[in-house]
KETI-65060 format. One record per residue (C-alpha): residue number from 1; chain; x, y, z. Coordinates in Angstrom, 1 decimal, always signed. Example, Ala and Ser with C-alpha at 12.3 -4.5 7.8 and 13.67 -1.06 7.14 Angstrom:
<nodes>
NODE num cadena   east  north     up
NODE   1      A  +12.3   -4.5   +7.8
NODE   2      A  +13.7   -1.1   +7.1
</nodes>
This chain:
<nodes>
NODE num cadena   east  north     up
NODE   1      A  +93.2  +66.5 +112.6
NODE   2      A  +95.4  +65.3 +109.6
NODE   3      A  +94.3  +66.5 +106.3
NODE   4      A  +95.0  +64.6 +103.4
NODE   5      A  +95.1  +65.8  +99.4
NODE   6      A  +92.2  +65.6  +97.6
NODE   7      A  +91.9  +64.9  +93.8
NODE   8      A  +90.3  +67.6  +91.4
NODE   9      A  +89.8  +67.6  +87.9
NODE  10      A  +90.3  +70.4  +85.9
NODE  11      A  +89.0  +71.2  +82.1
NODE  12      A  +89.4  +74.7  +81.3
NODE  13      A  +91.6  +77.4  +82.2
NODE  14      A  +93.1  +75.3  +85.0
NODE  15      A  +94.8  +73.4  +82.5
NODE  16      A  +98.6  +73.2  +81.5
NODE  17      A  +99.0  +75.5  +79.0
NODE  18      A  +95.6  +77.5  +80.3
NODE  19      A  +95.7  +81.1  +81.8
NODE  20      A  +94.9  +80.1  +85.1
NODE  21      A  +97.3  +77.1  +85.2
NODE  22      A  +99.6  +79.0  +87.4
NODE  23      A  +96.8  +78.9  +90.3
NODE  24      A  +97.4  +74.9  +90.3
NODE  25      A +101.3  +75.5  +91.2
NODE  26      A +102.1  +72.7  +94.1
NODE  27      A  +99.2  +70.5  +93.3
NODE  28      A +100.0  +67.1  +92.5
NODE  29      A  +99.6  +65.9  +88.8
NODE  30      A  +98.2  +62.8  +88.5
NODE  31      A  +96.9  +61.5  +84.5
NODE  32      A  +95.1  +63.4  +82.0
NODE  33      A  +92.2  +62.0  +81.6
NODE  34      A  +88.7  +62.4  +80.2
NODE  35      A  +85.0  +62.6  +82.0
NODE  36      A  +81.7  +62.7  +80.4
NODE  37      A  +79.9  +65.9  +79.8
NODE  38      A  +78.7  +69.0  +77.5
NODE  39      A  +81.3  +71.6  +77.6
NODE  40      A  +80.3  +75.2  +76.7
NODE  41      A  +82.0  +78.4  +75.9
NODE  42      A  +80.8  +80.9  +78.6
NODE  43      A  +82.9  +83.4  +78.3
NODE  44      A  +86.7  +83.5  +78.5
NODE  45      A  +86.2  +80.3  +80.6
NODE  46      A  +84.4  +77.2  +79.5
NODE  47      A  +80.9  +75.4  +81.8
NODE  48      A  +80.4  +71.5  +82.3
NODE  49      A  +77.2  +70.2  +82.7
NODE  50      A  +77.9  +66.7  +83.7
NODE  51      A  +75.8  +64.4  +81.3
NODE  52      A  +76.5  +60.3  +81.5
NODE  53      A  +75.3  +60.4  +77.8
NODE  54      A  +77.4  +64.1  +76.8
NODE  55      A  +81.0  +64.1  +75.0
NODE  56      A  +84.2  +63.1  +76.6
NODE  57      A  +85.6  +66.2  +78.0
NODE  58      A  +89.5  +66.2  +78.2
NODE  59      A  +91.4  +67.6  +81.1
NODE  60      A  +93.8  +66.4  +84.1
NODE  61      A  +93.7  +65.1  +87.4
NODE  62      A  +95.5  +66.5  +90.5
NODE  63      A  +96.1  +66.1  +94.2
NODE  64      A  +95.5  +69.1  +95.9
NODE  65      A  +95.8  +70.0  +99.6
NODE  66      A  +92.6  +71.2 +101.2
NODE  67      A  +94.1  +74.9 +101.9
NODE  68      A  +94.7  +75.1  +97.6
NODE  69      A  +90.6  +73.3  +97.4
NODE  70      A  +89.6  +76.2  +99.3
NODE  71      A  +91.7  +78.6  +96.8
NODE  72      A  +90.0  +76.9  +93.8
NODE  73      A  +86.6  +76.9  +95.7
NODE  74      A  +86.8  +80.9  +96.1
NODE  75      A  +88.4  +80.9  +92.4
NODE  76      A  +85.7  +79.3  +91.0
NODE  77      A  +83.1  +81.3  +93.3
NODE  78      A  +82.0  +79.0  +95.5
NODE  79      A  +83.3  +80.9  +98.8
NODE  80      A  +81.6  +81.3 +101.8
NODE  81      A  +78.4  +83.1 +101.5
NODE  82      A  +78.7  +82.8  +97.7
NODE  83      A  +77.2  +79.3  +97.1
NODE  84      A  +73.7  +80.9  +96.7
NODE  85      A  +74.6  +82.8  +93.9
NODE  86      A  +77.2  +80.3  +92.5
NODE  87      A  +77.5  +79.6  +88.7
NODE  88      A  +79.7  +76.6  +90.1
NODE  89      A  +79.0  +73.9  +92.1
NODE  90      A  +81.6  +71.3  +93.5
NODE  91      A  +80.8  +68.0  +93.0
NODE  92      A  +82.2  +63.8  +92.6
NODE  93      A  +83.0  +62.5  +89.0
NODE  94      A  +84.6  +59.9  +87.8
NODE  95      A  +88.1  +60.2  +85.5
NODE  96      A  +89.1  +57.6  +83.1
NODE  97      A  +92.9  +57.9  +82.6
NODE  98      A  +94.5  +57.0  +79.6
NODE  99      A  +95.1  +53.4  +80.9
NODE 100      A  +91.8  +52.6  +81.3
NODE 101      A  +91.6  +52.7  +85.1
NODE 102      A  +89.3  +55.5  +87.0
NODE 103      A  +89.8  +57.5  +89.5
NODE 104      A  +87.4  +59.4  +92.0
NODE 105      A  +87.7  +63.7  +91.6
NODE 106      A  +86.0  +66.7  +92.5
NODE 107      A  +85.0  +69.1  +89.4
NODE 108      A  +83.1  +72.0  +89.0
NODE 109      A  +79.9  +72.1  +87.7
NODE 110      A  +78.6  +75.0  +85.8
NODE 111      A  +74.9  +76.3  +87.2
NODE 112      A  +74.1  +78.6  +84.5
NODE 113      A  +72.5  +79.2  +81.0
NODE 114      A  +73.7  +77.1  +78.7
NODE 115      A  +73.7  +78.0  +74.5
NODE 116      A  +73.7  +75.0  +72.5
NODE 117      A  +75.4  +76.9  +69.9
NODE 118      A  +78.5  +77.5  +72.7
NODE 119      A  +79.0  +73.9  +73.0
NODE 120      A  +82.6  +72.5  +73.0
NODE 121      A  +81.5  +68.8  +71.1
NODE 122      A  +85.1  +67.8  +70.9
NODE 123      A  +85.4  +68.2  +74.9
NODE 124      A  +89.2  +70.4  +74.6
NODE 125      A  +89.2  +74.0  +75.6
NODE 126      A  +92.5  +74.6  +74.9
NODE 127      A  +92.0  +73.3  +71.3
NODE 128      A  +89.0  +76.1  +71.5
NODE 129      A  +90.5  +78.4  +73.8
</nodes>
């Protein structure tokens, strides 16, 4: 079975310059770009709720392999036997890129309690970090 890369998009710690950027090392950078959502301060780490009429969230696209998915998967809790209990889910968004065109990526999805007082309104984590 080939495998082909898969593109992810990445908004919090993930980023460059975040303290989990390291866990991207041989992924693919593609374009920052923005998605549309309410970012919120969970804890250390940020939680998108994906929301057509939220805030542009800023973050960047990569290519990943699906071995690296599955290390972001686990990473972001959603390994096996986990998904129950997830506070992420993995799901299809679209990225618009700083030219204008969009691309097709996987991001995770926060599950949990939100605070409206927590929220991110200018979409950066690393501005908030």
């Amino acid at each position: 079975m080939h495998s082909s890369p898969e593109v992810v998009f990445v908004y919090g710690t993930l980023r460059r310059g975040g303290s989990n950027h390291f866990r991207m090392a041989g992924a693919e950078f593609i374009s920052s770009g923005t998605i549309m959502g309410r970012m919120y301060r969970i804890d250390w780490y940020p939680g998108l709720v994906l929301d057509p009429t939220g805030d542009e969230i800023h973050g960047e696209a990569y290519a990943v392999w699906p071995q690296q998915l599955a290390a972001l998967d686990a990473f972001e809790g959603l390994s096996a036997g986990e998904i129950e209990g997830s506070e992420y889910r993995r799901v299809q968004t679209t990225v618009v890129q700083k030219d204008s065109q969009t691309l097709a990526a996987w991001v995770w999805e926060w599950l949990g309690a939100t605070e409206e007082s927590q929220r991110i309104s200018d979409g950066d984590w690393l501005k908030n970090e």
